[in-house]
C-alpha positions as CSV (number, residue, x, y, z in Angstrom):
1,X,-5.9,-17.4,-2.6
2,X,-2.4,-15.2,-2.2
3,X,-3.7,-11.4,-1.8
4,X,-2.0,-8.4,-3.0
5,X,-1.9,-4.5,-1.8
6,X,0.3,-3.1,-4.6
7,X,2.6,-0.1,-3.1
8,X,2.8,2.8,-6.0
9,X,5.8,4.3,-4.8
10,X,7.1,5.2,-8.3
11,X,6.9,8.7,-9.8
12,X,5.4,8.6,-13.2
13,X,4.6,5.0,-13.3
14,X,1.5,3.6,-15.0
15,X,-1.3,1.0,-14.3
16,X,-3.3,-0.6,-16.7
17,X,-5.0,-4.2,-17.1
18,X,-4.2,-6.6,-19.3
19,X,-5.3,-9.9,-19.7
20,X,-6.3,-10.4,-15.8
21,X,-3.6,-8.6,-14.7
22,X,-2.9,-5.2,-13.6
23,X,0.4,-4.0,-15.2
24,X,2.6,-1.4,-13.3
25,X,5.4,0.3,-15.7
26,X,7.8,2.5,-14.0
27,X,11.6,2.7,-14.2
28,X,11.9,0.7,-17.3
29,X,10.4,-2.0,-15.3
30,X,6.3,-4.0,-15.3
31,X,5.1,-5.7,-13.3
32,X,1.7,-7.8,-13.0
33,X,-0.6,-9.1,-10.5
34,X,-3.8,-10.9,-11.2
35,X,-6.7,-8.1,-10.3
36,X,-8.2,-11.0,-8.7
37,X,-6.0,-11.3,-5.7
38,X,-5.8,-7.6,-5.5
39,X,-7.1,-5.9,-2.0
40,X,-6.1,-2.1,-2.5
41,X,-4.1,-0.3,-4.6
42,X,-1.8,2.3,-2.9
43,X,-0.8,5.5,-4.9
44,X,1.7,7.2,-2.7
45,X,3.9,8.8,-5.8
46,X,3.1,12.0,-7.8
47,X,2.5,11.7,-11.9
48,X,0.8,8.2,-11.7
49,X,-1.7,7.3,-14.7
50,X,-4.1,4.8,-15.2
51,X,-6.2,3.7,-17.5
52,X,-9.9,4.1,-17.6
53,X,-10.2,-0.3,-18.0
54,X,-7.4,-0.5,-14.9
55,X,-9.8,1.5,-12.9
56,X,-13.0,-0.4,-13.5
57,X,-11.4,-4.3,-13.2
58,X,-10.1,-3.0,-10.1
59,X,-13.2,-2.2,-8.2
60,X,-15.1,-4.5,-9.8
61,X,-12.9,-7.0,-8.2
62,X,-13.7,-5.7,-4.7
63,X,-10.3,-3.4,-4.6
64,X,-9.6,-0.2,-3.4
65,X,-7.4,2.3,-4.8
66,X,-6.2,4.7,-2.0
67,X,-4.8,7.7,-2.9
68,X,-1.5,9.4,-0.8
69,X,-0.1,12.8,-0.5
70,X,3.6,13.6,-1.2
71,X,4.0,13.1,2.8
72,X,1.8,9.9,2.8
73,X,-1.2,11.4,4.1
74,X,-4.1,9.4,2.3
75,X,-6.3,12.2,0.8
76,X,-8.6,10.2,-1.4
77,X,-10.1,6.4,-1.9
78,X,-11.4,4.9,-4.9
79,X,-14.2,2.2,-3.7
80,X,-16.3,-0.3,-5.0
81,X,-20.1,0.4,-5.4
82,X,-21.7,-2.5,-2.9
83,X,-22.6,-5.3,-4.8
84,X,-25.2,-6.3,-2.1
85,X,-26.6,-4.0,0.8
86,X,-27.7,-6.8,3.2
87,X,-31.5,-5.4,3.8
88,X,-32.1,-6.3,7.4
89,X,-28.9,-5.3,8.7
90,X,-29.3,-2.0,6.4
91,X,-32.7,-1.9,8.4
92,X,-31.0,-2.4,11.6
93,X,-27.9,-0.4,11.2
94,X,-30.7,2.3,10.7
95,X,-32.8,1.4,14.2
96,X,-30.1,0.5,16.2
97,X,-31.1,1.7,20.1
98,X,-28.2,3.7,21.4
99,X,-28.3,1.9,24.4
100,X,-27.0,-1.3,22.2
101,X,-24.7,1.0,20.2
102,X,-23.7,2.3,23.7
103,X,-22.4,-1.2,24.6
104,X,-21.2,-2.3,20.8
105,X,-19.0,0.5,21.6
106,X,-17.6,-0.3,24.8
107,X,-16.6,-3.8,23.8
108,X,-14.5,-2.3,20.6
109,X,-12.5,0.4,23.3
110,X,-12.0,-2.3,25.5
111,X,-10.4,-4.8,22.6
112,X,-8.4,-2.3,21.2
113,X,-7.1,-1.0,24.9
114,X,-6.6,-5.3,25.1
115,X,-4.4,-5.0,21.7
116,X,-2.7,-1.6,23.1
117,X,-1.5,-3.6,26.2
118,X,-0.5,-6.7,24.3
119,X,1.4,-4.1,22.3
120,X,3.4,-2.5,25.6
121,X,3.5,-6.4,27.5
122,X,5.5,-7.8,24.3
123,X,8.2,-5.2,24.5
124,X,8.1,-5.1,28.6
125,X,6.8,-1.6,28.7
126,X,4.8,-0.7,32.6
127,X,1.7,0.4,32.5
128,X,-1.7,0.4,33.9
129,X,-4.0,-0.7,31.0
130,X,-5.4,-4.0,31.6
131,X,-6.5,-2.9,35.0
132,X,-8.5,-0.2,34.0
133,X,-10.2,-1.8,31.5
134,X,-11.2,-4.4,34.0
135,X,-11.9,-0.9,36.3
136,X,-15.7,-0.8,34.6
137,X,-15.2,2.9,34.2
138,X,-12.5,3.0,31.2
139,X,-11.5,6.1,30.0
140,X,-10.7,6.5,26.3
141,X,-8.8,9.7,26.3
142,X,-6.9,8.6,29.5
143,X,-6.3,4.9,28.0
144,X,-5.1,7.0,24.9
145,X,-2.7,9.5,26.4
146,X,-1.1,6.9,29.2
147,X,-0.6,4.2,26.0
148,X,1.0,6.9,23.4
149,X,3.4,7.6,26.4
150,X,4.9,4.4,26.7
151,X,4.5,3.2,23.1
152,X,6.8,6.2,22.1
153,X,9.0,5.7,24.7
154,X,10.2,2.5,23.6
155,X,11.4,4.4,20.3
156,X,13.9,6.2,22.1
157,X,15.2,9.5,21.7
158,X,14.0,9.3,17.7
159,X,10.4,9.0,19.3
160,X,7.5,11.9,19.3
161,X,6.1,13.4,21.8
162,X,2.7,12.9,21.3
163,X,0.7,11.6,18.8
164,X,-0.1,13.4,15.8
165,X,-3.1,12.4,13.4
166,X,-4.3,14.6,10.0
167,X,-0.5,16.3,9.3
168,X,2.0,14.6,11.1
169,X,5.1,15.9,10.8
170,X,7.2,13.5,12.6
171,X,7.8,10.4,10.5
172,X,6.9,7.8,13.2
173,X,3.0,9.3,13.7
174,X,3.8,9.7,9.8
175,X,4.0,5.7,9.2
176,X,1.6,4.9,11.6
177,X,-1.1,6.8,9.6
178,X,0.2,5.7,6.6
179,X,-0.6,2.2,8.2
180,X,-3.6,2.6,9.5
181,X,-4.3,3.9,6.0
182,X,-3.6,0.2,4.5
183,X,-5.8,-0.8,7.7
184,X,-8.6,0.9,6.5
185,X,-8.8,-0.3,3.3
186,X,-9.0,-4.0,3.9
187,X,-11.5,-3.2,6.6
188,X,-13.4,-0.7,4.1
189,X,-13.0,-3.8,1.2
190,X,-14.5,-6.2,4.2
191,X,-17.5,-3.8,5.2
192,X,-18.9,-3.6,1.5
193,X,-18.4,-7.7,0.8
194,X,-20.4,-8.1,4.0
195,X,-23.7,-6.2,2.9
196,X,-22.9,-3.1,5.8
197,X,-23.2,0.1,4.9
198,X,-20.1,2.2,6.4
199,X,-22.0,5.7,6.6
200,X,-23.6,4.6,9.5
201,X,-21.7,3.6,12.9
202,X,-22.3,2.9,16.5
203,X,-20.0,5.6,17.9
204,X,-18.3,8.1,15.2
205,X,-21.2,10.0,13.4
206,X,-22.0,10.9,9.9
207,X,-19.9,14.0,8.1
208,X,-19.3,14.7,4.8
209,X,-16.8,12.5,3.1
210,X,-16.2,10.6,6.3
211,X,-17.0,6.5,6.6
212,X,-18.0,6.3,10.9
213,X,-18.6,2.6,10.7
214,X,-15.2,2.3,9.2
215,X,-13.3,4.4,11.9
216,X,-15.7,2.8,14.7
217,X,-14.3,-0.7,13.4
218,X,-10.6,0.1,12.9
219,X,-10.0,0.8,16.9
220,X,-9.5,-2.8,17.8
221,X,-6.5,-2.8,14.6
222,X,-4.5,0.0,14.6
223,X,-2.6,-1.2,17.8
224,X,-1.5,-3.9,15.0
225,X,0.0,-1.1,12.8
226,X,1.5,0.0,16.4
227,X,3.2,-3.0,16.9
228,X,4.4,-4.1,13.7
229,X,5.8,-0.6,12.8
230,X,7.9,-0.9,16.6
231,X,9.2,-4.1,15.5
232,X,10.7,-2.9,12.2
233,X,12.3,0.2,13.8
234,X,13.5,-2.1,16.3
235,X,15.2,-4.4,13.5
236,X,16.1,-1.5,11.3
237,X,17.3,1.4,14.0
238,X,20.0,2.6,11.2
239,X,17.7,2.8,8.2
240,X,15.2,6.0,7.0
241,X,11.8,4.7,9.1
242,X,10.1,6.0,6.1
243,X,11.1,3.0,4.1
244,X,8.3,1.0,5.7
245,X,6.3,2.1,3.2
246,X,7.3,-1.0,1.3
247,X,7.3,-3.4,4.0
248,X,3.9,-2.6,5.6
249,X,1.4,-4.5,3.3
250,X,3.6,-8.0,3.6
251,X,3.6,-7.7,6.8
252,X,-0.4,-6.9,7.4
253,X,-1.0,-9.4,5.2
254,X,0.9,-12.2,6.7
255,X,-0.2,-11.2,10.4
256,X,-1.8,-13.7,12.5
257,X,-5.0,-12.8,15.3
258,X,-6.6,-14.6,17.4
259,X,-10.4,-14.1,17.7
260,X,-12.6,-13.7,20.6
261,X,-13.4,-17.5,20.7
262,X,-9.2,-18.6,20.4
263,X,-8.8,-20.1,16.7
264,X,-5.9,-18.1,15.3
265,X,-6.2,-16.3,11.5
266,X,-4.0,-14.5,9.0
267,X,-5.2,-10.3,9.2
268,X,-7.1,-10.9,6.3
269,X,-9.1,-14.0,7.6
270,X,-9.5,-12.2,11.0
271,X,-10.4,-9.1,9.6
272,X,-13.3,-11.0,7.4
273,X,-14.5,-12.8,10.6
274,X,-14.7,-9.7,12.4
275,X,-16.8,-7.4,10.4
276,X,-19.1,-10.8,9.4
277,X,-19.6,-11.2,13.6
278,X,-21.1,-7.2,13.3
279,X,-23.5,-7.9,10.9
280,X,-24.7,-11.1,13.0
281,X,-24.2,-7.9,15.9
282,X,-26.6,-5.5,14.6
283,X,-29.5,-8.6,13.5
284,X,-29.8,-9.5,16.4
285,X,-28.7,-6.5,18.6
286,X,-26.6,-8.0,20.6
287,X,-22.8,-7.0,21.5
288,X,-21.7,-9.8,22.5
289,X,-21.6,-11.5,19.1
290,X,-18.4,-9.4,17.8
291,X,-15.5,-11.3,17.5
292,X,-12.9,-9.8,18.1
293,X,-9.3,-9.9,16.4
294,X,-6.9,-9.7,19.4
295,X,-2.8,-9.6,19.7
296,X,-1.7,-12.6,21.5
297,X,1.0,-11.2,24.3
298,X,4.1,-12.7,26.1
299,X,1.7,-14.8,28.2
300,X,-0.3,-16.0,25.2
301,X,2.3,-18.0,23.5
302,X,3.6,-15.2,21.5
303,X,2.4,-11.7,19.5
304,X,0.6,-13.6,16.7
305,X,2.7,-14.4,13.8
């Protein structure tokens, strides 16, 4: 099957189905892709309209429609209802002792601390990651703050100085949340075909409008976003980095990760094995079923694709 996320970056356009389609129309131009294939919708323009049919066929196709500010900013998702909540993992999800959640937890920082050094070894950046993940006593915040360092140092003088998450105002922590945004909606898509219920995590807790499952899930990913956003600056240093707005779902979607256990997958397929290896993870309460997608470094034969 060839997916789709279909990038809205028209103002004034307007989606509709037809036929098995949806039907863009902007500009004097349509455009169709089968609503089978389709994995999220992104609406990043202002004045967009769709129809009441377009909106239905798309989430009853397990899509997502994710709704952007004028800056990017995702303010709003459109999701499918679950078609199936998997009763004993609901059951366990609900139970789970926060002694296992403790440890589900730790082996998702330490994965995504192994993506953020893959991310910094592939572009020969020094740093201390690997060792103190192997330390036993990793610290999140300082993993955080030593990575964001020397991943926005290899940006150069155009890089920020720190990260910045709900209103970034400098366009690199701009695109990255606009990719994790993408991210989050294959993972959200993934979390709902697989029976899990993404109100309920193992780290992040319940607010209002807020998915913690989804954000406890997404750690181990966004270094992806990280790295694939460095490698189009890097290959583009003369264009407007906000144009990777319509580069960033090809290149998600054609991404390859290796899992815990070493077969190698395209995001999608990764991302599927993933959140099915946490619903094995909460039955039988036992971290050490998660598979892991990881980013393959210099030493690994390569960074995935």
């Amino acid at each position: 099957m060839s997916y789709h996320i279909i990038h809205v970056l028209g103002h004034g356009s307007s989606l509709s189905a037809d036929r098995g389609c949806l039907v863009c129309r902007g500009d004097g131009v349509e455009k169709r892709a089968p609503l089978s294939d389709i994995l999220a919708v992104i609406i990043a323009a202002r004045g967009v309209a769709f129809t009441s049919d377009a909106i239905s066929r798309i989430v009853s196709n397990k899509g997502i429609v994710l709704h952007c500010d004028e800056n990017y900013r995702p303010c709003g998702k459109t999701v499918p209802l679950p078609a199936v909540i998997h009763q004993d993992i609901f059951a366990r999800q609900i139970a789970l002792a926060p002694a296992a959640a403790d440890a589900m937890w730790e082996r998702v920082v330490k994965a995504k601390t192994s993506n953020q050094a893959a991310v910094l070894d592939l572009y020969g950046a020094a740093h201390t990651l690997r060792e103190q993940a192997l330390s036993g006593k990793l610290d999140e915040g300082n993993a955080a703050r030593h990575y964001w360092q020397r991943y926005f140092a290899l940006y150069g003088r155009k890089g920020p100085a720190a990260r910045e998450t709900r209103v970034a105002e400098h366009p690199v922590n701009q695109m990255l949340n606009y990719s994790y945004a993408v991210i989050s909606a294959i993972i959200h898509r993934s979390l709902l075909a697989h029976g899990l219920n993404p109100e309920l995590g193992i780290h992040h807790r319940f607010r209002f409008k807020a998915e913690p499952l989804l954000y406890d899930m997404m750690e181990p990913l966004r270094p992806v976003c990280d790295l694939l956003l460095l490698s189009y600056y890097r290959a583009n240093r003369r264009k407007d980095i906000g144009l990777w707005v319509k580069h960033v779902a090809a290149e998600l979607l054609e991404y390859k990760l290796t899992m815990t256990d070493g077969r190698k997958f395209k995001l999608i397929t990764a991302i599927d094995r993933y959140i099915e290896s946490l619903g094995g993870a909460f039955q039988r309460g036992a971290a050490g079923e998660i598979d892991f997608p990881l980013i393959k470094g210099p030493d690994n034969n390569g960074e995935g694709k």
